[in-house]
VOKE-248858 format. One record per residue (C-alpha): residue in three letters; x, y, z. Coordinates in Angstrom, 3 decimals, always signed. Layout:
BEGIN
PT  residu         X         Y         Z
PT     ALA         X         Y         Z
...
This chain:
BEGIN
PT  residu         X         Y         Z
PT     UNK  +110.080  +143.991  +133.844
PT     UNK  +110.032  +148.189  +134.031
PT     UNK  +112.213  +150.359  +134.929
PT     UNK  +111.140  +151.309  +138.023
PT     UNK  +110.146  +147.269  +139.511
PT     UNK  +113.882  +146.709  +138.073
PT     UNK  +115.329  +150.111  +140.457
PT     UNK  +113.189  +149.082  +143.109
PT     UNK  +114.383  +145.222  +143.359
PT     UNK  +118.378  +147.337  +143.129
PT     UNK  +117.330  +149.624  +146.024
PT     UNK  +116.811  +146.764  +147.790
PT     UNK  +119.145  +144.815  +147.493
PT     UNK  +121.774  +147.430  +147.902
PT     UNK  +120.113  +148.213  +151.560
PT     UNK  +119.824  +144.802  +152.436
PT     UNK  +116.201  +144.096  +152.155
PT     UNK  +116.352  +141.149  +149.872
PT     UNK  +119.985  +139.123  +149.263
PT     UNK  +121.924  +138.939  +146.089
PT     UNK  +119.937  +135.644  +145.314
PT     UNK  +116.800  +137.202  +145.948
PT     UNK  +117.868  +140.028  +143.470
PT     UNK  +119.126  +137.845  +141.002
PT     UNK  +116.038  +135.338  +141.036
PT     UNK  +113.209  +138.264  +140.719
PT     UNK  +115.122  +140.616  +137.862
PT     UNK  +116.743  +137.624  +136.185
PT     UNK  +120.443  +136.484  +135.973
PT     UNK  +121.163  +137.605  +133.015
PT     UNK  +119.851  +140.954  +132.823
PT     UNK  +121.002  +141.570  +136.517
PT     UNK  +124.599  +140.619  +135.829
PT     UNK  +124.684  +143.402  +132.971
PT     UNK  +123.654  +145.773  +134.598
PT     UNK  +125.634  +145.631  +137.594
PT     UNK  +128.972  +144.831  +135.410
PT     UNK  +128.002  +148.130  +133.647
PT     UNK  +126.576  +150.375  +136.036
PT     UNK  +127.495  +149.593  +139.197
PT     UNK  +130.722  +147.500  +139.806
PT     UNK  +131.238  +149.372  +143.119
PT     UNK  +128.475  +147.054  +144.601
PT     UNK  +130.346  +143.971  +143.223
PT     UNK  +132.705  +142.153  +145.915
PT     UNK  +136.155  +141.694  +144.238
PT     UNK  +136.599  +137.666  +142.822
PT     UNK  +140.020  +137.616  +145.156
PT     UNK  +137.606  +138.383  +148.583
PT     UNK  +136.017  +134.839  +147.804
PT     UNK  +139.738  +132.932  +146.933
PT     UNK  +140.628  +134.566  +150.527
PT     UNK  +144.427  +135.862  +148.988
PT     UNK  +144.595  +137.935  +151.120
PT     UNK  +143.553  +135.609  +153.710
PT     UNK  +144.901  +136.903  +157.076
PT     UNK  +141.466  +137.127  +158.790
PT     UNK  +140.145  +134.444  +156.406
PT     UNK  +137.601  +135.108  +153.713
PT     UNK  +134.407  +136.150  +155.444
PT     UNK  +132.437  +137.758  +158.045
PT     UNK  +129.220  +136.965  +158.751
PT     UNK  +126.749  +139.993  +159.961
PT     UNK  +123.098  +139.782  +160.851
PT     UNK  +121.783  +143.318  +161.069
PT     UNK  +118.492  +145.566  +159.990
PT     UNK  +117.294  +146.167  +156.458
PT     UNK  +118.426  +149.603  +154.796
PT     UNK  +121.295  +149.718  +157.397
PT     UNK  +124.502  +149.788  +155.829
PT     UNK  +126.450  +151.667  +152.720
PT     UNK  +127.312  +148.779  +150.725
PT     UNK  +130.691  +150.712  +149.272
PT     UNK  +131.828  +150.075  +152.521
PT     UNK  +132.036  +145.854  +152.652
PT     UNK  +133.529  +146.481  +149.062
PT     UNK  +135.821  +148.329  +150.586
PT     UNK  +136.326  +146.030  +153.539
PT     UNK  +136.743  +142.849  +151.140
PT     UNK  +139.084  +144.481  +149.080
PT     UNK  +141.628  +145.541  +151.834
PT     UNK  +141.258  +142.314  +153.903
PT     UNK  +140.188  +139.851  +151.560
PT     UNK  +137.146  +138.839  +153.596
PT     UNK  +133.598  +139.305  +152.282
PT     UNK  +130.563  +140.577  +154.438
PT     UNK  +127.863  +138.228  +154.245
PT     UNK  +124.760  +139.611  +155.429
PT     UNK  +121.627  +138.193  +157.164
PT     UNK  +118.634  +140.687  +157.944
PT     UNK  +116.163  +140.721  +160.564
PT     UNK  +113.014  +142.948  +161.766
PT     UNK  +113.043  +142.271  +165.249
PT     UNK  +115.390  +141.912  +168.388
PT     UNK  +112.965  +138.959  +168.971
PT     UNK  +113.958  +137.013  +165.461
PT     UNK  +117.736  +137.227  +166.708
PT     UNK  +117.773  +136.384  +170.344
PT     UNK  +115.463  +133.309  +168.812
PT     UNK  +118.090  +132.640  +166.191
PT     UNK  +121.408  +132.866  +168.642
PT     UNK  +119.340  +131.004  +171.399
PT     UNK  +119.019  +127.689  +168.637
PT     UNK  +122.503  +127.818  +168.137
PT     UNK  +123.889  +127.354  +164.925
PT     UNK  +123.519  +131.078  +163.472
PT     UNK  +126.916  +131.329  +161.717
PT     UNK  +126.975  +134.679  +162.499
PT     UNK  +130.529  +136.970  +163.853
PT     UNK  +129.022  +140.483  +164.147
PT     UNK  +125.430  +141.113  +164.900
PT     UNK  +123.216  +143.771  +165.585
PT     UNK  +121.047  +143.892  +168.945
PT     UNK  +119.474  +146.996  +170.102
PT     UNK  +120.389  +148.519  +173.731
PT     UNK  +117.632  +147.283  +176.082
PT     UNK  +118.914  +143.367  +175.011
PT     UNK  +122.035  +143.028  +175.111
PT     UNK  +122.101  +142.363  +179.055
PT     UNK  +119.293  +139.867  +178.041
PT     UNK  +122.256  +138.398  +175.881
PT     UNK  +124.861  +138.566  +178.614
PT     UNK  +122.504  +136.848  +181.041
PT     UNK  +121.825  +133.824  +178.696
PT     UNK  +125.550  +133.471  +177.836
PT     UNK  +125.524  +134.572  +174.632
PT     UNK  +127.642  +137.244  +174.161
PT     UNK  +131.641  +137.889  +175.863
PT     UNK  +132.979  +141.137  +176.533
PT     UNK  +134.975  +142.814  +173.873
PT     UNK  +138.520  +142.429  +173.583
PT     UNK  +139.263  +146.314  +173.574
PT     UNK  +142.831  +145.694  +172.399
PT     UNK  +141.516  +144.583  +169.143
PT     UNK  +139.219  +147.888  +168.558
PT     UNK  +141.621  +150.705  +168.428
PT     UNK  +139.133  +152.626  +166.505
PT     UNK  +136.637  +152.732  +169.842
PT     UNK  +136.693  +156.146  +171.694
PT     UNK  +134.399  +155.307  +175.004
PT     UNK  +134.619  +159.124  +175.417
PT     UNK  +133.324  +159.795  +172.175
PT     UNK  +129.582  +159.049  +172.778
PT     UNK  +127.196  +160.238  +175.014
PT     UNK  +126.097  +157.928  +178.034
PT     UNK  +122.661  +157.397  +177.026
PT     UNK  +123.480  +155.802  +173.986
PT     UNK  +126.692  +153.856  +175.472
PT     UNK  +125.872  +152.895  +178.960
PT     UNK  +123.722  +149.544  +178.152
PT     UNK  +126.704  +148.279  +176.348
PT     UNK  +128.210  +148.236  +179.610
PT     UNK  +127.366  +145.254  +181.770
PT     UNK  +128.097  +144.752  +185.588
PT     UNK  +131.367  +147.117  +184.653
PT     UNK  +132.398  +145.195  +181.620
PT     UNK  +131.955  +146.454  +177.795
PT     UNK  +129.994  +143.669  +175.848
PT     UNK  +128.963  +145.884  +172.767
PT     UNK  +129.877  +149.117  +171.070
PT     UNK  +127.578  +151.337  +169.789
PT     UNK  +126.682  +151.334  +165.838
PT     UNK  +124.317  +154.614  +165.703
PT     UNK  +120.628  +156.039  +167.272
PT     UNK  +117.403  +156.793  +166.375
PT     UNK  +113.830  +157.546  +166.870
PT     UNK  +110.933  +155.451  +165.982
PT     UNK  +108.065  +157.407  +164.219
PT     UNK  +106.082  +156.645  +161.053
PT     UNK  +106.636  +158.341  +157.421
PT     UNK  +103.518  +158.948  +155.342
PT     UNK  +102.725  +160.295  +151.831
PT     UNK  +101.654  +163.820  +151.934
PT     UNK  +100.226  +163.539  +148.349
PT     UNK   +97.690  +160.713  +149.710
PT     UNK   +97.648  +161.899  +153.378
PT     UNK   +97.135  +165.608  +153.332
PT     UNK   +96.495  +166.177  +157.389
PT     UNK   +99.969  +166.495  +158.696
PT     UNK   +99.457  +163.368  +160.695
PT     UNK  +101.875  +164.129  +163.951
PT     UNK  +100.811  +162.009  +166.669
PT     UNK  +100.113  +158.336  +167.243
PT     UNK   +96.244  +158.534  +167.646
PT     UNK   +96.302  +160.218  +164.414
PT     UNK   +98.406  +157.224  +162.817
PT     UNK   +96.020  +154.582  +164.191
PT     UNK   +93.027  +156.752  +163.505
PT     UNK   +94.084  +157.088  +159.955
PT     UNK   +94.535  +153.605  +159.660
PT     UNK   +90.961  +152.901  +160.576
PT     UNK   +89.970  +155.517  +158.285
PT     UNK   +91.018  +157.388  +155.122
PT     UNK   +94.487  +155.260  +154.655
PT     UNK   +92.505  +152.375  +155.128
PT     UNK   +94.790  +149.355  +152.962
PT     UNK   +97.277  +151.197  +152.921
PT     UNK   +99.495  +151.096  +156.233
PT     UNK  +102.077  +149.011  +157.181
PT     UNK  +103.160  +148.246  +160.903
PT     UNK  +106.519  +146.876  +162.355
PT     UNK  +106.598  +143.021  +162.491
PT     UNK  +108.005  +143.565  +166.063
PT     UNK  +105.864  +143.265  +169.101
PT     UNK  +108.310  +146.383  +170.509
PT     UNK  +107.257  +149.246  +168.257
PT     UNK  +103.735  +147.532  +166.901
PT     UNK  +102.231  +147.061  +170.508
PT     UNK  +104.467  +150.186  +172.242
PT     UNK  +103.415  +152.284  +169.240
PT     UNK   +99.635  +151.239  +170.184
PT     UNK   +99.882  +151.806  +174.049
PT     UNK  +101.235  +155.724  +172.900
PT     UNK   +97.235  +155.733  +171.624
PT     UNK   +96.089  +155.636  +175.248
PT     UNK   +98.831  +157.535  +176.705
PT     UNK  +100.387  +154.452  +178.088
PT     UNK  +104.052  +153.386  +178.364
PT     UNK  +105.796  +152.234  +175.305
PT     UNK  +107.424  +149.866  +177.662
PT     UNK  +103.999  +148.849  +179.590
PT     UNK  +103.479  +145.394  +181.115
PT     UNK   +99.982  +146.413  +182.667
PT     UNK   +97.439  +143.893  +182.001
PT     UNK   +94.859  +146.550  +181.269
PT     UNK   +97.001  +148.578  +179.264
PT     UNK   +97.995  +145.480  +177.569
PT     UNK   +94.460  +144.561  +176.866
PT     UNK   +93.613  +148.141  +174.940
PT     UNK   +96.847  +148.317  +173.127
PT     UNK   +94.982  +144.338  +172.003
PT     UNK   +91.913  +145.697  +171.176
PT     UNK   +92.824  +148.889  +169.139
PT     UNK   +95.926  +146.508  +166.717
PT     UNK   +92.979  +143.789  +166.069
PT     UNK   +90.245  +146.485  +165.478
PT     UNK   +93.481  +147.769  +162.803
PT     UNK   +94.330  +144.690  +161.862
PT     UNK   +91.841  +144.006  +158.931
PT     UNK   +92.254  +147.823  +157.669
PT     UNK   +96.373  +147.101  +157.296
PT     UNK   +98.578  +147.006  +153.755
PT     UNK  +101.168  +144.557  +155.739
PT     UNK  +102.860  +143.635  +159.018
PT     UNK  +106.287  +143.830  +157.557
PT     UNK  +109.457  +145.516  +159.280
PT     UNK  +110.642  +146.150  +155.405
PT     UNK  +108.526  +148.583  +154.361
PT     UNK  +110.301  +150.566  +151.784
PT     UNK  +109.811  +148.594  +148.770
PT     UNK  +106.186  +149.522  +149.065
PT     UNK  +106.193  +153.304  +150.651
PT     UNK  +108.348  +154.031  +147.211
PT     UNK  +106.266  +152.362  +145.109
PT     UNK  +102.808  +153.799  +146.605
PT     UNK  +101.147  +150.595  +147.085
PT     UNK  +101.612  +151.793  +151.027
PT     UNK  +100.866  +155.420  +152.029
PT     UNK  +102.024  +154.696  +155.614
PT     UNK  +104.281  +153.207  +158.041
PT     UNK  +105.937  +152.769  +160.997
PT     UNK  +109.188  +154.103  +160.604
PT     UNK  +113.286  +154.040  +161.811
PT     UNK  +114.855  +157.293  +161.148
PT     UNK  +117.294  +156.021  +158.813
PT     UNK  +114.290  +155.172  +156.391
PT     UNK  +112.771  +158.273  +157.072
PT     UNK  +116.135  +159.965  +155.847
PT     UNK  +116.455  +157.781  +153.083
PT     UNK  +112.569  +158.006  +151.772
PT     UNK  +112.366  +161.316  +152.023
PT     UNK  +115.639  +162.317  +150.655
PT     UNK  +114.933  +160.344  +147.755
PT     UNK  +110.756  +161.352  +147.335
PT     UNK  +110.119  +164.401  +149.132
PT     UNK  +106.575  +163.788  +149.649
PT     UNK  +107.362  +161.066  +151.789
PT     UNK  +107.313  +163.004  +155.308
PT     UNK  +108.647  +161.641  +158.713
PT     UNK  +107.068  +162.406  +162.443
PT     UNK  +107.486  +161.503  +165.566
PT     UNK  +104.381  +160.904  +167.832
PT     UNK  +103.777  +163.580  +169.784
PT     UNK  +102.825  +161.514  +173.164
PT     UNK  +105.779  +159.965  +172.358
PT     UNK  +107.502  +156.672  +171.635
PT     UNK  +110.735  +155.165  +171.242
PT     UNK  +114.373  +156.375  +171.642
PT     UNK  +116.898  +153.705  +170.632
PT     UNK  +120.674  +153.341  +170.078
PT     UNK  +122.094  +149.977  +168.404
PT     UNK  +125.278  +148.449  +169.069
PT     UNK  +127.963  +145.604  +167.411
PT     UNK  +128.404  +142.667  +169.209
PT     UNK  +130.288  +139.637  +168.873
PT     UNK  +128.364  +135.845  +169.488
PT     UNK  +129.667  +133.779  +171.633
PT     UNK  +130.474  +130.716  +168.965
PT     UNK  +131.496  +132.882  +166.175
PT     UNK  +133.814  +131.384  +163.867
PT     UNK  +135.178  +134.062  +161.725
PT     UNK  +136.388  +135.766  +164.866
PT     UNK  +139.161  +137.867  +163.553
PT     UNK  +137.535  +139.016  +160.825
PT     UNK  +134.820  +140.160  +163.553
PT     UNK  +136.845  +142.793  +165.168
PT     UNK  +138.646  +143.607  +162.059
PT     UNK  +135.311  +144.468  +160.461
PT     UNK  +133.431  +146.062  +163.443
PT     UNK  +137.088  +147.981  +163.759
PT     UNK  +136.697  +149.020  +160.221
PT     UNK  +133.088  +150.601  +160.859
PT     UNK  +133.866  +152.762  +163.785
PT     UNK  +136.711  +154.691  +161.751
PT     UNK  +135.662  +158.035  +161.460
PT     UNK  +135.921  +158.199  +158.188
PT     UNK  +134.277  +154.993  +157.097
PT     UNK  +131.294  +155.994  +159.082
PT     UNK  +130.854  +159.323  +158.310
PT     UNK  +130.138  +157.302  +155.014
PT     UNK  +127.984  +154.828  +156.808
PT     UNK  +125.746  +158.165  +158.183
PT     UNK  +125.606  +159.527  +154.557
PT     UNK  +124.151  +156.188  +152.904
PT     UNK  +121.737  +155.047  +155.838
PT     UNK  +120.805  +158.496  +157.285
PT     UNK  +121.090  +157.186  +161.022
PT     UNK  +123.199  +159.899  +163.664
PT     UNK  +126.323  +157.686  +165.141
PT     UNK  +126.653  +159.329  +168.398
PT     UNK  +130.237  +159.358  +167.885
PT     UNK  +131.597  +163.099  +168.012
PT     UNK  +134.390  +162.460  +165.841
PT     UNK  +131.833  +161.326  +162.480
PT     UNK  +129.504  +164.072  +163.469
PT     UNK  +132.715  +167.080  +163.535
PT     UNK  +133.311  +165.213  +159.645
PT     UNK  +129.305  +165.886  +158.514
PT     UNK  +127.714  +168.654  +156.087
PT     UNK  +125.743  +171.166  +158.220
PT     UNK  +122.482  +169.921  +156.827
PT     UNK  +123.404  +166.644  +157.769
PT     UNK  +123.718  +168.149  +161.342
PT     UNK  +120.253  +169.916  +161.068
PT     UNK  +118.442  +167.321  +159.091
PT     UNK  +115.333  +167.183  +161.908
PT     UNK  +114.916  +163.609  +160.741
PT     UNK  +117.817  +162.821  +162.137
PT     UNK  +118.410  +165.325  +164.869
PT     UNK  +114.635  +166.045  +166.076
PT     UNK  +114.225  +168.770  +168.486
PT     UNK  +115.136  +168.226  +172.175
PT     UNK  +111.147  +168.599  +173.220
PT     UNK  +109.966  +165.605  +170.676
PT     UNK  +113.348  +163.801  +172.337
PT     UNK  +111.993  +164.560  +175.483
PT     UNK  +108.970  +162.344  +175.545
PT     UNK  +110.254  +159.469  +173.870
PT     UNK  +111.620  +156.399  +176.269
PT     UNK  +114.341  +153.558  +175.485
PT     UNK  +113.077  +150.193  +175.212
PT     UNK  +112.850  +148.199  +178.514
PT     UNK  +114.548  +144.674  +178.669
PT     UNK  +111.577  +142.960  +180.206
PT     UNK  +109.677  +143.615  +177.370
PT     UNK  +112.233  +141.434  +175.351
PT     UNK  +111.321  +138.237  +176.669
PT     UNK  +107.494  +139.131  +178.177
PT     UNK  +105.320  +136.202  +177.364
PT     UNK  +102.510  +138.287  +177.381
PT     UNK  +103.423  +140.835  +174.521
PT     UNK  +104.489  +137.945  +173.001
PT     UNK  +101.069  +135.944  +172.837
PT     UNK   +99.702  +139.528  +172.057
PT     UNK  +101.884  +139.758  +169.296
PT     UNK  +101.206  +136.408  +168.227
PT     UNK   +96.927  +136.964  +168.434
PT     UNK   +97.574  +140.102  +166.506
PT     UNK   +99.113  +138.737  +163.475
PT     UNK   +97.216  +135.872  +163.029
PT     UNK   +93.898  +137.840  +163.412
């Protein structure tokens, strides 16, 4: 194995794309276990997290969340003061986790749902409002409204907020030399000249929202017509596409994909670390999101839920949280800690006229059968 299918397989890991096992299995244990003695033990969880010594909140937490969404020094530093280790499951969708919590069984204490679910979650039964006692680190007065209010459910708080973003799509400006800054562009492109070599969201909300922005529809559209185009232009894409994947920066780094739907953390992230890896918002418009912690109704490791999502929403700790995954908190306190050009990265911080056309998801769309089938037709096209 190379050098760079070695760095990749680390970069992913360390964001959460593939687990430790997963790591271990494609670079080999033995070469994978030097390395990361040698180079970087910061990653490593301390051998006393697993013997739970220091035991308190018992020896785990278990967190389902996004890929590419977390600074790993931060569990390290969570095992070592509380002797619990962060055990993390990753999804692509809203869809994969409302399936997963609605089975029963998911073994998770801290997930991740975006903001037009969680009263979704609230109405199944899945979810309890937060014991605020237990989150002295939560300032309700340190975030804007838009980004807090749908944590807030018939008066009560079920979930605090984790951070914001846009969706858009990144693309390689070596391979893609238009300045591609709209959604018809994207899905023209993908037809055309960067034909192979897109990837779209595994996630009927952005894939099928993202196509309705074509047309000038909704993002959040339930129309049967509207529906119907938004069908006809992803299958017409369909055979043209590198992947339907929500993980897509394995292959943006590696330039087997030139572009792809994109969460403005991973636009931070790609393009901090390969500048010709450019980030845009559609200009008709699209999503504006903010995601949030929340506790599961059977979690077992409850404790060590609130300690952990406690933990995160220190200032501090998530100022370092912002650095690593290049996602805007919403909390004043982290943003008064940030660099200046992390406060005018306009990845992060777009301009209030691209803001201004973009919509939050809707919670019917969450549980519509009919994007559902769509999305369903579309990927097995």
């Amino acid at each position: 194995m190379d050098r760079k299918t070695f760095l990749n397989h680390l970069r992913s890991w360390q964001n959460g794309s593939i687990t430790r096992r997963d790591f271990l299995g494609k670079t080999g244990l033995g070469l994978a276990s030097a390395v990361l003695a040698s180079q970087v033990p910061g990653l490593l969880m301390s051998s006393r997290a697993y013997a739970g010594e220091k035991g308190a909140i018992g020896d785990r937490v278990v967190l389902a969340t996004w890929p590419n969404y977390h600074n790993p020094n931060n569990f390290t530093a969570f095992a070592d003061a509380t002797g619990a280790q962060v055990q993390m499951n990753v999804f692509g969708s809203n869809e994969e986790m409302l399936a997963k919590l609605q089975a029963g069984g998911s073994g998770w204490d801290v997930f991740v749902p975006t903001n037009y679910t969680i009263s979704t979650y609230v109405k199944l039964g899945l979810i309890e409002p937060l014991d605020l006692a237990r989150l002295p680190n939560f300032n309700l007065d340190s975030y804007e409204k838009r980004f807090m209010a749908q944590g807030i459910v018939d008066g009560k708080l079920y979930a605090v907020p984790k951070n914001w973003g846009t969706t858009g799509f990144v693309y390689d400006s070596e391979q893609i030399k238009s300045r591609p800054d709209s959604w018809k562009a994207f899905w023209d492109l993908a037809k055309g000249e960067a034909s192979g070599r897109v990837m779209v969201h595994d996630y009927q909300l952005t894939a099928i929202g993202n196509a309705l922005k074509y047309f000038g529809y909704s993002f959040n559209s339930l129309d049967p017509k509207e529906l119907a185009d938004a069908e006809k232009l992803l299958l017409e894409v369909k055979p043209h596409l590198f992947a339907i994947s929500s993980d897509y920066q394995p292959p943006m780094r590696s330039g087997d994909a030139w572009m792809s739907m994109c969460w403005t953390g991973d636009g931070s992230q790609l393009h901090r670390d390969l500048p010709n890896l450019q980030f845009a918002l559609g200009r008709e418009g699209g999503e504006l999101w903010s995601d949030f912690f929340a506790i599961p109704k059977d979690a077992e490791h409850r404790d060590a839920a609130y300690a952990f999502i406690n933990f995160l929403l220190d200032p501090q700790v998530n100022k370092r949280e912002v650095e690593a995954h290049g996602y805007p908190s919403g909390d004043k306190r982290v943003d008064a800690l940030l660099p200046k050009s992390v406060l005018e990265d306009p990845i992060m911080y777009p301009a209030a006229e691209l803001l201004s056309s973009l919509e939050f998801g809707a919670a019917a769309t969450l549980t519509s059968p009919e994007r559902a089938e769509l999305m369903a037709r579309f990927k097995a096209a």
